[in-house]
DRENPA-3360 file (N, C-alpha, C; in nm, 2 decimals, always signed):
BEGIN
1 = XXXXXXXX = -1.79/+5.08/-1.95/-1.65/+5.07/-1.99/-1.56/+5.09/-1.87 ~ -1.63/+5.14/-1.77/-1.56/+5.20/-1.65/-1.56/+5.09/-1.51 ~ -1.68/+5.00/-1.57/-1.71/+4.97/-1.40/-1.61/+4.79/-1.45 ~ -1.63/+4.74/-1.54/-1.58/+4.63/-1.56/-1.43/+4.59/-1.53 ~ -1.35/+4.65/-1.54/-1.19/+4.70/-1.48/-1.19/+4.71/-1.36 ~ -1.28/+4.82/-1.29/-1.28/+4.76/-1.14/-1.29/+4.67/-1.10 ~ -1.40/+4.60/-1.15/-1.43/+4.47/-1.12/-1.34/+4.33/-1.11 ~ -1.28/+4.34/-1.22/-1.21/+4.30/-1.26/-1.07/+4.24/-1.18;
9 = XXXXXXXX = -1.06/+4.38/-1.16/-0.96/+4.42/-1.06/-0.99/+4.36/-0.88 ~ -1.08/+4.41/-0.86/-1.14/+4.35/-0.74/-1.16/+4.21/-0.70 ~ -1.16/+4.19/-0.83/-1.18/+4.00/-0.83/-1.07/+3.95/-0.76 ~ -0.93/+4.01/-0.88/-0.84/+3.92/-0.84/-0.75/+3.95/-0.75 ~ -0.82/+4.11/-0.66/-0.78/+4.10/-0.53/-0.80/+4.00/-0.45 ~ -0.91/+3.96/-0.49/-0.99/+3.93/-0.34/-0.96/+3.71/-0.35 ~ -0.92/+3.69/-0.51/-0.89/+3.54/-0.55/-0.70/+3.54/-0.46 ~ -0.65/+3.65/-0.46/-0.52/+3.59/-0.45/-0.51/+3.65/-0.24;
17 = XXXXXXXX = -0.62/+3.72/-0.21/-0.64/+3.69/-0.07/-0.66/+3.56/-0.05 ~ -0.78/+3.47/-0.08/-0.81/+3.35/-0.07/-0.69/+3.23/-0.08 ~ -0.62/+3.28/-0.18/-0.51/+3.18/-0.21/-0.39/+3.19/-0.16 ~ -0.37/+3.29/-0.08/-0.28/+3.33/+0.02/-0.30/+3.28/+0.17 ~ -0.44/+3.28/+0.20/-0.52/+3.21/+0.29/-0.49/+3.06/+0.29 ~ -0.52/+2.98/+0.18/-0.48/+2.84/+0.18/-0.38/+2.78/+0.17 ~ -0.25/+2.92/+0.11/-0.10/+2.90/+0.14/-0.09/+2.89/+0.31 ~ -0.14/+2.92/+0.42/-0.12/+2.96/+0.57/-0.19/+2.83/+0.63;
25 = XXXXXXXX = -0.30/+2.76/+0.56/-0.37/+2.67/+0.62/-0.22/+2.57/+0.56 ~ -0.24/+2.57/+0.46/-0.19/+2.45/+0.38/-0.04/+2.42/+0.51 ~ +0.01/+2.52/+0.47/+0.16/+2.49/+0.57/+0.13/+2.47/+0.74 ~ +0.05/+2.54/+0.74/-0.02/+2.46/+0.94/-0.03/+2.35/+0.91 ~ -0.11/+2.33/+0.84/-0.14/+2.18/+0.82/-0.01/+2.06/+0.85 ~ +0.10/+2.13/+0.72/+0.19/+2.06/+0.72/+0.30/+2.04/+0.85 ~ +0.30/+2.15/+0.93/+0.39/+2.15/+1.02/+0.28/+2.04/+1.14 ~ +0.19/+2.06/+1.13/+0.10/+1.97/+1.23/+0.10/+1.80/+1.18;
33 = XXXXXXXX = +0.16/+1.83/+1.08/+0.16/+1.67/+1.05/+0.30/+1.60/+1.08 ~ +0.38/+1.71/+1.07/+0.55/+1.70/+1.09/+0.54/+1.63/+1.27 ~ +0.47/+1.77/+1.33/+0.51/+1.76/+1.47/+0.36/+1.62/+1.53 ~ +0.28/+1.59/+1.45/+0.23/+1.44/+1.48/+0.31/+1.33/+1.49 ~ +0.39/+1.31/+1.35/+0.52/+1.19/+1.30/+0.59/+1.22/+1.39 ~ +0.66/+1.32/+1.49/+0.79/+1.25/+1.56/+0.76/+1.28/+1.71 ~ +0.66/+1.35/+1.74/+0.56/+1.34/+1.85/+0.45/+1.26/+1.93 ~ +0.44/+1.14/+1.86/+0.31/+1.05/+1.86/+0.33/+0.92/+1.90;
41 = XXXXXXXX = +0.30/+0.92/+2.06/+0.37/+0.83/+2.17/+0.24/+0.71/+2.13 ~ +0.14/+0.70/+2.06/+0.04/+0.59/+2.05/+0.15/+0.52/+1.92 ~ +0.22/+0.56/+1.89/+0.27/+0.49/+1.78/+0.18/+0.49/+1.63 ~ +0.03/+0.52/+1.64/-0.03/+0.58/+1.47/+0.07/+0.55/+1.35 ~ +0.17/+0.69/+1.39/+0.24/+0.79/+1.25/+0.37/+0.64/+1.20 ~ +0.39/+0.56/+1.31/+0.50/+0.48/+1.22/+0.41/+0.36/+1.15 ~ +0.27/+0.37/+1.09/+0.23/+0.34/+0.95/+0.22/+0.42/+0.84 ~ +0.29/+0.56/+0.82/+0.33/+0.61/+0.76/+0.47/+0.65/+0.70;
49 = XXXXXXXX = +0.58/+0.54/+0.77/+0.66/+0.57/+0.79/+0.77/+0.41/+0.71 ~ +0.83/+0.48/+0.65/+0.90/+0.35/+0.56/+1.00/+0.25/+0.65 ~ +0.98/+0.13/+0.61/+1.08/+0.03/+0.73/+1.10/-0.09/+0.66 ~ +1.22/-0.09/+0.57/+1.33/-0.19/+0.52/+1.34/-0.31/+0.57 ~ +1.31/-0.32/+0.75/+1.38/-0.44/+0.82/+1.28/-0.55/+0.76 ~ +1.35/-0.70/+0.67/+1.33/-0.82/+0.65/+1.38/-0.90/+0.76 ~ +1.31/-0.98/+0.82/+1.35/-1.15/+0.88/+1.29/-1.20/+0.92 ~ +1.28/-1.37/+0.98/+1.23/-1.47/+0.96/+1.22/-1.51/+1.13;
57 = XXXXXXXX = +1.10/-1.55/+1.18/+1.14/-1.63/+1.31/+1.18/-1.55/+1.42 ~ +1.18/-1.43/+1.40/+1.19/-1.38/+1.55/+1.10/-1.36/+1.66 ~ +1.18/-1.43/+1.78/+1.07/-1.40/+1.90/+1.04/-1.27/+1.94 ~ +0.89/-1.27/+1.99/+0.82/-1.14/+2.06/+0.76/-1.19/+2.17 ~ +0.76/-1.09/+2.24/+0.64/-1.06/+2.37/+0.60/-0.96/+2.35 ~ +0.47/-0.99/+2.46/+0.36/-0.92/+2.48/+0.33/-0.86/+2.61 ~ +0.25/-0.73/+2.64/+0.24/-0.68/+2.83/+0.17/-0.83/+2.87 ~ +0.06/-0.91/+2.81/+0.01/-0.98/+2.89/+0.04/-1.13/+2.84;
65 = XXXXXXXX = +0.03/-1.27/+2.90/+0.10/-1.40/+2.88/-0.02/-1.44/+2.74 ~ +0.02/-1.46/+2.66/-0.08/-1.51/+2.52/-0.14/-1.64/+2.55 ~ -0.27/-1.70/+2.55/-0.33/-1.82/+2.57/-0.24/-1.94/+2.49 ~ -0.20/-2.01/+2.61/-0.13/-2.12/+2.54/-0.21/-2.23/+2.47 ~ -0.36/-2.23/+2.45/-0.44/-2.30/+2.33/-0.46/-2.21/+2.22 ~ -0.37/-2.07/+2.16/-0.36/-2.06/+2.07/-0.27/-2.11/+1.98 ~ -0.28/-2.16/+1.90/-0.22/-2.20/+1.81/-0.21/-2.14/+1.64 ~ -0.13/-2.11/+1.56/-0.15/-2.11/+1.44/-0.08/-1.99/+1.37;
73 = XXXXXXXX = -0.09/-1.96/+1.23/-0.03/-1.83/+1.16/-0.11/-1.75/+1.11 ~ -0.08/-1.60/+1.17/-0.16/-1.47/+1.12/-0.08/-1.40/+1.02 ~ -0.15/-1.39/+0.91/-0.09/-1.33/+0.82/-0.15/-1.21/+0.75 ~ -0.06/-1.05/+0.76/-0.10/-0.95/+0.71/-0.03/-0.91/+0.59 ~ -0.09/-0.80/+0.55/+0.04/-0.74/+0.47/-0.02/-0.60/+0.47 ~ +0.02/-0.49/+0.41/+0.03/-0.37/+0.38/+0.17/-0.28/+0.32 ~ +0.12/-0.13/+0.31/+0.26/-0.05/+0.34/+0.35/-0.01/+0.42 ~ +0.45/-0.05/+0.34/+0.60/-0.05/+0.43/+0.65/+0.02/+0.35;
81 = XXXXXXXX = +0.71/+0.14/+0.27/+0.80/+0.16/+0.14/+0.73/+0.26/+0.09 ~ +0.74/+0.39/+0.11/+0.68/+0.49/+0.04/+0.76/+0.58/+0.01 ~ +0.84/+0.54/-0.08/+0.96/+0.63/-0.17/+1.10/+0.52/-0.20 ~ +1.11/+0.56/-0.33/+1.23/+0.44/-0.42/+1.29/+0.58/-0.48 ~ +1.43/+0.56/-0.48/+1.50/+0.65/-0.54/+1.46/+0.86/-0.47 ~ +1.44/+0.92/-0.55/+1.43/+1.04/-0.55/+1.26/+1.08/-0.54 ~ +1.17/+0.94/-0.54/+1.05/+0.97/-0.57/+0.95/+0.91/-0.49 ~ +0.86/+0.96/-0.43/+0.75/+0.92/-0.30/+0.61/+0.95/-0.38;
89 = XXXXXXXX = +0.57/+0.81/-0.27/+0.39/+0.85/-0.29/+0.38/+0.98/-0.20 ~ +0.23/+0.95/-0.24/+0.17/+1.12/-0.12/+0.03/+1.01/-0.04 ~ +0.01/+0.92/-0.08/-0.14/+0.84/-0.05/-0.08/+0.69/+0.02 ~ -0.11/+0.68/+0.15/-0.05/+0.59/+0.24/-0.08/+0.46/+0.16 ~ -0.20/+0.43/+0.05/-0.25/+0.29/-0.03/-0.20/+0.28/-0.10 ~ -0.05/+0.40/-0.14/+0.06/+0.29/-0.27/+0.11/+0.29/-0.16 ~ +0.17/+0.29/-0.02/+0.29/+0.20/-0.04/+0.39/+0.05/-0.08 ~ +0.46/+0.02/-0.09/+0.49/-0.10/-0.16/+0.50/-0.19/-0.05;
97 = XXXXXXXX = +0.38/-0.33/-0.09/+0.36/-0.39/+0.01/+0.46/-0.51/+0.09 ~ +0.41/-0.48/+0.22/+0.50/-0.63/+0.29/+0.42/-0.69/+0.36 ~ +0.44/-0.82/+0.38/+0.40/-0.93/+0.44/+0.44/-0.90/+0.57 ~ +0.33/-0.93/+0.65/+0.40/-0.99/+0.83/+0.36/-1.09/+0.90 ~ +0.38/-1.16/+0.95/+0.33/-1.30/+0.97/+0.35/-1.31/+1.09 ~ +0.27/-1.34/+1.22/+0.27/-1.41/+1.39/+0.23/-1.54/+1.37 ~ +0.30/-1.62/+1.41/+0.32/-1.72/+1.45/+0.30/-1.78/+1.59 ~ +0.16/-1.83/+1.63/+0.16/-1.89/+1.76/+0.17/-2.04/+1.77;
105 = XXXXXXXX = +0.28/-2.09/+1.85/+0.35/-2.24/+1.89/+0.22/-2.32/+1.97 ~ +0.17/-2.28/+2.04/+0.06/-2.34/+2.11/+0.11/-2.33/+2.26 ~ +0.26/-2.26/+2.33/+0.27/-2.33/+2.39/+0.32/-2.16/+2.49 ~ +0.28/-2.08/+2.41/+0.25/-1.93/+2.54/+0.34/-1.81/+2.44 ~ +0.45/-1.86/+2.36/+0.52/-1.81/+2.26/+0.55/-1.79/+2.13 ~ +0.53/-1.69/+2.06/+0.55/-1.59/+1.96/+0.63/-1.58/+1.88 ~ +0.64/-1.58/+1.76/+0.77/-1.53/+1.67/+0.69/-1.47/+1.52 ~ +0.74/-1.40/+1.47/+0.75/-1.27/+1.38/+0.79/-1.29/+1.28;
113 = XXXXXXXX = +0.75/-1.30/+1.15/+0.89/-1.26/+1.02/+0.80/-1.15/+0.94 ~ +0.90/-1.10/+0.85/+0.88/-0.97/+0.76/+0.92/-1.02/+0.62 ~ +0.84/-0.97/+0.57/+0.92/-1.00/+0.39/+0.82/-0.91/+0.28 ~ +0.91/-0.81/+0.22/+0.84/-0.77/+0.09/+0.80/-0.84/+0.01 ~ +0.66/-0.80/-0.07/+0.57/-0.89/-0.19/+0.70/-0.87/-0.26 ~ +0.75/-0.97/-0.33/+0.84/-0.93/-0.47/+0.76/-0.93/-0.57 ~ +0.69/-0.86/-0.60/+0.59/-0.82/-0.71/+0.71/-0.78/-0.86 ~ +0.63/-0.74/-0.98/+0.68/-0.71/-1.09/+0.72/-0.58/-1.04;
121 = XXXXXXXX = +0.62/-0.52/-1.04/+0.59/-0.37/-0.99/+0.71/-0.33/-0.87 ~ +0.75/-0.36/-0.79/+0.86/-0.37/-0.70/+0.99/-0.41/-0.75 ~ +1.01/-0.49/-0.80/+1.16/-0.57/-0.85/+1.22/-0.44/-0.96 ~ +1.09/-0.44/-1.03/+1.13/-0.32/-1.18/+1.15/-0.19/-1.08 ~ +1.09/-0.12/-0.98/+1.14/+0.00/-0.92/+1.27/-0.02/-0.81 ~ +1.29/-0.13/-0.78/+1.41/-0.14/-0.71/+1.50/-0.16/-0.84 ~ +1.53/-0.22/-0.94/+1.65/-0.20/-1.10/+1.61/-0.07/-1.08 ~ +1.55/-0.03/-1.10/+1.53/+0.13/-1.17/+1.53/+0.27/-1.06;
129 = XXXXXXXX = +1.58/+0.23/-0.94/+1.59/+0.29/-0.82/+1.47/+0.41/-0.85 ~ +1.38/+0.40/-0.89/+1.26/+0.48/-0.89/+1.12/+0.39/-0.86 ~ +1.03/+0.45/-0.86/+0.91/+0.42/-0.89/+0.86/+0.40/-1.02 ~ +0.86/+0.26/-1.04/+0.81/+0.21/-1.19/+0.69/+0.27/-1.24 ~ +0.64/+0.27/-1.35/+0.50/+0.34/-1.42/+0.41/+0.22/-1.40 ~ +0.34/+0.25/-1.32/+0.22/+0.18/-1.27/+0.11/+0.26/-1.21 ~ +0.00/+0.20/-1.22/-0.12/+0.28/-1.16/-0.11/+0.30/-0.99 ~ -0.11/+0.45/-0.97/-0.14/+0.48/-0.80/-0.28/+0.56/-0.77;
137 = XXXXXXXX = -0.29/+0.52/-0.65/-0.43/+0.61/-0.56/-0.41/+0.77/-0.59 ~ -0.27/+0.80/-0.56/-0.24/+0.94/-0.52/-0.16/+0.98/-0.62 ~ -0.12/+1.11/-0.59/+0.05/+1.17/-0.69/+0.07/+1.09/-0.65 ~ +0.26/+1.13/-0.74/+0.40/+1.08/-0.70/+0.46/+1.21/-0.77 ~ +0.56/+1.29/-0.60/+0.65/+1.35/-0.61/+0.78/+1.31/-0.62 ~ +0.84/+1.37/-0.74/+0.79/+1.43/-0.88/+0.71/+1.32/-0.93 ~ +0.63/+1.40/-1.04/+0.51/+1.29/-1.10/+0.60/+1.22/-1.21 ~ +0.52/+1.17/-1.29/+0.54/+1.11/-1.37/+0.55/+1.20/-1.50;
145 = XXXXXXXX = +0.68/+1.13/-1.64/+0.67/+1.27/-1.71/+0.57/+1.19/-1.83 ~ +0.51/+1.24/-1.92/+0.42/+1.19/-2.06/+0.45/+1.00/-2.08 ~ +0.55/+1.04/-2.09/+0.56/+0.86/-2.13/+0.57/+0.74/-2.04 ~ +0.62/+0.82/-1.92/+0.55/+0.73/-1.81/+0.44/+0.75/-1.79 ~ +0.33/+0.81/-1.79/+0.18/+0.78/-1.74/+0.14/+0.74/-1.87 ~ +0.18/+0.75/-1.99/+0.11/+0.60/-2.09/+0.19/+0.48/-2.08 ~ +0.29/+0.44/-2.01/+0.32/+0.31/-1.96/+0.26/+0.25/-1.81 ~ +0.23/+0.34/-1.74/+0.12/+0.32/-1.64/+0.04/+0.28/-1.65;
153 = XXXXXXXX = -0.10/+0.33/-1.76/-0.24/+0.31/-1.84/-0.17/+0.11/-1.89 ~ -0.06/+0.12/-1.91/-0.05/-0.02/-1.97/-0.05/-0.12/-1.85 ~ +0.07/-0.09/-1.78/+0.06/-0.16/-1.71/+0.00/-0.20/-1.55 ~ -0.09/-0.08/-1.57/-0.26/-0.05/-1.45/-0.16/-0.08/-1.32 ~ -0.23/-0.14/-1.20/-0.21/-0.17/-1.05/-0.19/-0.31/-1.06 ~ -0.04/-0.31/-0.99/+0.00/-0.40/-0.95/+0.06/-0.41/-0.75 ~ +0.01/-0.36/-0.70/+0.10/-0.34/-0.58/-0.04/-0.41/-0.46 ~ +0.02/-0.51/-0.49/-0.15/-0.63/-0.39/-0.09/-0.65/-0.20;
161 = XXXXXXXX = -0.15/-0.49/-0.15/-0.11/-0.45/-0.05/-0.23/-0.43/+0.07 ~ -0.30/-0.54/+0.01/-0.47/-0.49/+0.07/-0.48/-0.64/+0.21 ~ -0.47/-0.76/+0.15/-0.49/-0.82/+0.24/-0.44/-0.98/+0.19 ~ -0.45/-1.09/+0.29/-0.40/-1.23/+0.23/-0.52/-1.31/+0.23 ~ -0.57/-1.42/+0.15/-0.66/-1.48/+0.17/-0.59/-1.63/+0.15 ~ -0.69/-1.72/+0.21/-0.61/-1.86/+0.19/-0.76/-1.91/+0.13 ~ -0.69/-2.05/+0.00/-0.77/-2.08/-0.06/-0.77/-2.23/-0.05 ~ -0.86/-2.32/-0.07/-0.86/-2.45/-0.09/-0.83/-2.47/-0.24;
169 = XXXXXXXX = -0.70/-2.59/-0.29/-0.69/-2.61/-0.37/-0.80/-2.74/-0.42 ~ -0.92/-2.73/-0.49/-1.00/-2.86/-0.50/-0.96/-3.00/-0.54 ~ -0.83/-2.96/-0.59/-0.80/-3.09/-0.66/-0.70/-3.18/-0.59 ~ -0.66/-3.11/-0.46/-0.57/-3.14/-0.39/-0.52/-3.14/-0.24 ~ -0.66/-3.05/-0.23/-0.69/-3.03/-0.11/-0.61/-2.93/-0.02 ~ -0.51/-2.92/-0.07/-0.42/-2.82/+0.02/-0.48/-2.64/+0.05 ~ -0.42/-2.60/+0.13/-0.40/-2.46/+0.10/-0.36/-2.39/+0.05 ~ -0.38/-2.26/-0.02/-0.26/-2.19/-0.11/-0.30/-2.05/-0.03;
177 = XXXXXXXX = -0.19/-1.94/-0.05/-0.19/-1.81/+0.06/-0.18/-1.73/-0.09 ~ -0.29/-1.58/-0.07/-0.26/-1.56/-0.22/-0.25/-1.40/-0.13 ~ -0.17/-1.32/-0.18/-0.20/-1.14/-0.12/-0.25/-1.07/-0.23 ~ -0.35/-0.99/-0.23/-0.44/-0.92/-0.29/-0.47/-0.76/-0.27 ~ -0.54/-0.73/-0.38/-0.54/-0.59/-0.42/-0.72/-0.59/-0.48 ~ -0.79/-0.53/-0.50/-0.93/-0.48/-0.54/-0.89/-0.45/-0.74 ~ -0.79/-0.57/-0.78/-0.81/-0.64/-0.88/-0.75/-0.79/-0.93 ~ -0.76/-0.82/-1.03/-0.77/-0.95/-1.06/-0.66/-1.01/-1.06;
185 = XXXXXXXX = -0.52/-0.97/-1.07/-0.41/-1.09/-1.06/-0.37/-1.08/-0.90 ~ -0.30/-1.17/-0.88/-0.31/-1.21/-0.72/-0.15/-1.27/-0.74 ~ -0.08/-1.25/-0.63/+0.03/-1.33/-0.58/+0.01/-1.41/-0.50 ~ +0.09/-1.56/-0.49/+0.09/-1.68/-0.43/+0.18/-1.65/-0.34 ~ +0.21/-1.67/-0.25/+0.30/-1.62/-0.17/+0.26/-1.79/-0.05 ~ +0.40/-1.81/+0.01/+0.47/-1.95/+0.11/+0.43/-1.87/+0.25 ~ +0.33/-2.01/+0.33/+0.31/-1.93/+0.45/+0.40/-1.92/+0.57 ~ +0.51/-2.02/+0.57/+0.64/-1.99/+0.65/+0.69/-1.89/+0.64;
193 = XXXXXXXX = +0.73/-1.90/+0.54/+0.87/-1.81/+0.48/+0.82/-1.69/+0.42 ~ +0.69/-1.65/+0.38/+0.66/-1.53/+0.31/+0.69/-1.52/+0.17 ~ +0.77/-1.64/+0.11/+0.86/-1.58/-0.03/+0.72/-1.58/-0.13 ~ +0.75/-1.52/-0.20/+0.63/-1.50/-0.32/+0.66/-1.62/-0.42 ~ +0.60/-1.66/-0.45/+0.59/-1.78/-0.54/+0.54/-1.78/-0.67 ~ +0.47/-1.72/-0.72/+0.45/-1.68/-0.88/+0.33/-1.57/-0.84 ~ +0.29/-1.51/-0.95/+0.18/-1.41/-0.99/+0.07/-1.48/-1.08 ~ -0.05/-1.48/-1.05/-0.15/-1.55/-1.10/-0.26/-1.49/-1.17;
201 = XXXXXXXX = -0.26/-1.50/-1.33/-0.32/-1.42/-1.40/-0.44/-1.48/-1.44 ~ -0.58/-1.42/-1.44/-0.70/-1.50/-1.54/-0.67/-1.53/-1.67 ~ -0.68/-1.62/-1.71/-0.71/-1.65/-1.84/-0.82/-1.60/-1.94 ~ -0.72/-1.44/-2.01/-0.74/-1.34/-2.11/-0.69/-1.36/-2.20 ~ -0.80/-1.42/-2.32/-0.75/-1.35/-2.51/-0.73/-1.24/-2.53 ~ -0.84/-1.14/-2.48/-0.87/-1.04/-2.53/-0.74/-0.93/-2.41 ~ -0.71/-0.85/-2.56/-0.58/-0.82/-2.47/-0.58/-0.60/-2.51 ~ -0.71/-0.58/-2.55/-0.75/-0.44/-2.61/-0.83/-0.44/-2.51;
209 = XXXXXXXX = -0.82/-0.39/-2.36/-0.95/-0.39/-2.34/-0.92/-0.33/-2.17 ~ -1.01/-0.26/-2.09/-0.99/-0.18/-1.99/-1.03/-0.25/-1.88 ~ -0.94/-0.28/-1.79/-1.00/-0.39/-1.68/-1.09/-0.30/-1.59 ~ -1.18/-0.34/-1.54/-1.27/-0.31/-1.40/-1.28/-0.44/-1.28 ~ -1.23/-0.37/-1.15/-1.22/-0.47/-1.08/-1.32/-0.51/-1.03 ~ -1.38/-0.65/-1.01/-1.52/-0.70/-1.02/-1.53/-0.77/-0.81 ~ -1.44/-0.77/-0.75/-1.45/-0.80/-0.64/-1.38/-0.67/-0.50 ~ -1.37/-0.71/-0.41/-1.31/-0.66/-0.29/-1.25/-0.70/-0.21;
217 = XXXXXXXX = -1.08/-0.71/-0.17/-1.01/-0.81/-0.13/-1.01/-0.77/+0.04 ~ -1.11/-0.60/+0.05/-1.11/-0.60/+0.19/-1.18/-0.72/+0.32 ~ -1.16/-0.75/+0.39/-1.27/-0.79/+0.51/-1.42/-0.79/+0.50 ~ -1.49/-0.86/+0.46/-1.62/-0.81/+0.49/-1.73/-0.94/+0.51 ~ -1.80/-0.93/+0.60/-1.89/-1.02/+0.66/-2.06/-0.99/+0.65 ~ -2.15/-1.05/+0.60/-2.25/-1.01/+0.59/-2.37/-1.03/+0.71 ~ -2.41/-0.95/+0.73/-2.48/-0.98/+0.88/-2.60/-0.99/+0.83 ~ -2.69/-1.11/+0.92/-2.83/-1.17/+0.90/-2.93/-1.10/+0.98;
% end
């Protein structure tokens, strides 16, 4: 009857040492990550860092002259946008994605444009100057309250911030540029201009039912 109360006691000396402990890491941590972001002459930390700027066709250079038998358009995308309204991710793979596109003329010179996916998922958090209820990697400070995370379960991941692939149309022969996510609807998106052109869904009856994503929109090459 005597020794259990010490014990007891001793425990949650020694739990709220520990947790006092990870309060001291936790905040190093954080100040080391502060003084990385406005310290960090490799440039890293400004892909964690949100940037608005849209446009089309602007020239760049380079330290060294670009092969003038280059020719053609490179097209990325990723996050640019990690906080709408009062509310931010914490996981750099929501942010809300943008297109970037280089452009080589063939003839030693460069030019640039920018343009956000206009996704569903985007358009509805820009009306709603928040972060829409949709599926993320990470939190969101502040989270989400009860009825947004069962509108999120509905309306799963939409934010196709992973990579662009180009497709042959069979019947037509053309190309089509689609930007992608590690699930099944895809945006069409114009390889000049970047503008998004519709959202492209499989053809689903069955409408009760829990998607699993069956491919990987990352890079990957298989070696022989």
């Amino acid at each position: 009857m005597v020794i259990t109360p010490c014990l007891e006691k001793t425990g949650n000396i020694y739990l709220t040492k520990i947790q006092h402990q990870h309060q001291i890491i936790a905040t190093r941590l954080q100040i080391a990550a502060i003084e990385f972001r406005y310290n960090d002459p490799s440039g890293f930390a400004d892909f964690f860092r949100t940037n608005l700027n849209e446009f089309n066709d602007k020239p760049i250079t380079f330290s060294y002259p670009v092969p003038r038998w280059l020719k053609g358009t490179l097209i990325r995308n990723g996050g640019a946008r990690y906080e709408m309204g009062q509310r931010s991710f914490t996981n750099a793979f929501d942010g809300f994605g943008k297109l970037h596109s280089f452009t080589f003329y063939g003839n030693g010179t460069v030019s640039m444009s920018a343009r956000f996916l206009q996704t569903e998922y985007y358009k509805k958090s820009l009306a709603s100057h928040t972060i829409a209820p949709y599926f993320q990697f990470g939190k969101l400070v502040p989270p989400y309250n009860e009825i947004e995370k069962m509108e999120s379960l509905i309306n799963q991941m939409e934010n196709l911030n992973v990579n662009v692939y180009r497709i042959r149309d069979s019947k037509t022969g053309q190309y089509e540029y689609m930007s992608m996510n590690d699930i099944w609807n895809v945006y069409q998106i114009e390889e000049d201009s970047l503008k998004t052109v519709q959202l492209i869904k499989p053809p689903m009856n069955v409408k009760s039912h829990i998607y699993i994503p069956g491919f990987s929109s990352a890079p990957n090459q298989r070696i022989q």
